[in-house]
C-alpha positions in Angstrom: 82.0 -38.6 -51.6 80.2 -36.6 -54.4 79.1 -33.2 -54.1 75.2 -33.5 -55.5 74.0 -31.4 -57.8 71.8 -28.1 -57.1 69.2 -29.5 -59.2 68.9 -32.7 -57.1 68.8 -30.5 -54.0 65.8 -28.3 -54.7 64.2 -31.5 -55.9 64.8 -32.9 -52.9 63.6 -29.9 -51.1 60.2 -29.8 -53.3 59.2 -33.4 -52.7 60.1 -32.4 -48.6 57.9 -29.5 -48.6 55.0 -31.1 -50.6 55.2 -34.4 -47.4 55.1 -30.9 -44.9 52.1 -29.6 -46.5 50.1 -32.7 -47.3 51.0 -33.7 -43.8 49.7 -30.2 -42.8 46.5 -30.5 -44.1 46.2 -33.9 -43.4 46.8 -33.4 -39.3 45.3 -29.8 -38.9 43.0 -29.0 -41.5 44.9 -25.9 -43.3 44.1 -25.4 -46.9 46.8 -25.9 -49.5 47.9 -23.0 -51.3 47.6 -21.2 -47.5 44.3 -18.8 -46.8 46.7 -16.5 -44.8 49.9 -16.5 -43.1 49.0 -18.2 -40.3 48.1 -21.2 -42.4 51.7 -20.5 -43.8 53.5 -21.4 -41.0 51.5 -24.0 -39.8 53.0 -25.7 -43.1 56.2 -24.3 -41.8 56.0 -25.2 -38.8 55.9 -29.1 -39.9 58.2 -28.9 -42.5 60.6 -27.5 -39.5 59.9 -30.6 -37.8 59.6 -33.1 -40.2 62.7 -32.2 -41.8 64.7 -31.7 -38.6 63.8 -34.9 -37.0 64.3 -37.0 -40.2 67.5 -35.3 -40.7 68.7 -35.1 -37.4 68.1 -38.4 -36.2 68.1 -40.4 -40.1 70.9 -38.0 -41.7 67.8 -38.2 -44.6 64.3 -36.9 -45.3 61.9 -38.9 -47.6 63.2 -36.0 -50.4 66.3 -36.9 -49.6 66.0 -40.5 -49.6 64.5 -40.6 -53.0 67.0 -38.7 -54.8 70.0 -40.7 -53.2 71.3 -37.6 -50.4 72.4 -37.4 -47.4 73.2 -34.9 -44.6 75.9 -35.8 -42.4 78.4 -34.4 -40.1 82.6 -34.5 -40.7 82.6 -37.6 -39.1 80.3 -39.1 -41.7 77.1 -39.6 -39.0 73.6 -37.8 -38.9 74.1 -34.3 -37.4 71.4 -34.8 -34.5 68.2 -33.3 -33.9 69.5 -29.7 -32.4 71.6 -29.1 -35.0 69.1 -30.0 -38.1 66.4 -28.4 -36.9 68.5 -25.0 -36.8 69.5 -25.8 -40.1 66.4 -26.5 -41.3 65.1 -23.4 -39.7 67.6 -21.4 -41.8 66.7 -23.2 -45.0 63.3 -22.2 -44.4 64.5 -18.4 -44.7 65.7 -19.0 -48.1 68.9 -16.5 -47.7 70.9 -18.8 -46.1 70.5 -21.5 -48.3 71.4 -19.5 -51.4 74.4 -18.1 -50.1 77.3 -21.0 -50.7 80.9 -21.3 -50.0 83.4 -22.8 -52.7 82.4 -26.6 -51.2 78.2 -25.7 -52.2 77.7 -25.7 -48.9 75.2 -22.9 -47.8 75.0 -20.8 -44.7 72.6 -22.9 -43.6 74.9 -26.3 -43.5 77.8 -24.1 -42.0 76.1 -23.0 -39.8 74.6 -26.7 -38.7 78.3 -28.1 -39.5 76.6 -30.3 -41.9 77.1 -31.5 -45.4 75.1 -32.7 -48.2 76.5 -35.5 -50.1 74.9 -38.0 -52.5 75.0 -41.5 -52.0 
């Protein structure tokens, strides 16, 4: 099991976001960059979703998949759907993310009792 980089991660997390918005805008109309901040979290809102039912019920999001990641519990299995979307939903406040342990995991992935590993 490999530790992936913080590069790959963001990457990861850029191609995830860009699926959220196009999907936004697709599905609801919102314009891409957002008019105002309800716009925002419309895009928000799906990547929330998106994200937490790929990696909840997948242990992988299309970012994720690309760049060869995986989230998984300690058992080695996709962490559910409760459990990524709270961690999604803290990775969406940016703070949580950015604040790691010794292992790279962030707040967020504690939190979730997740782990990111590449594949």
């Amino acid at each position: 099991m490999e530790t992936p980089s913080l590069g790959r991660r963001i990457l990861a997390l850029l191609i995830d976001w860009a699926v959220a918005a196009l999907s936004a805008v697709a599905l609801t109309g919102v314009s891409y960059p957002p008019k105002d901040i309800g716009e925002n979290l419309v895009i928000v809102g799906f990547f929330i979703v998106e994200v937490g039912i790929l990696t909840g019920l997948l242990g992988f999001t299309i970012g994720k998949r690309i760049l060869g990641l995986r989230v998984e519990n300690p058992a080695g299995q996709p962490i559910g759907i409760p459990r990524a979307v709270l961690r999604t939903t803290l990775l969406s406040l940016v703070l949580p993310a950015i604040v790691m342990n010794e292992d790279k995991r962030g707040l967020h992935d504690i939190a979730a009792g997740a782990r990111v590993i590449r594949v």
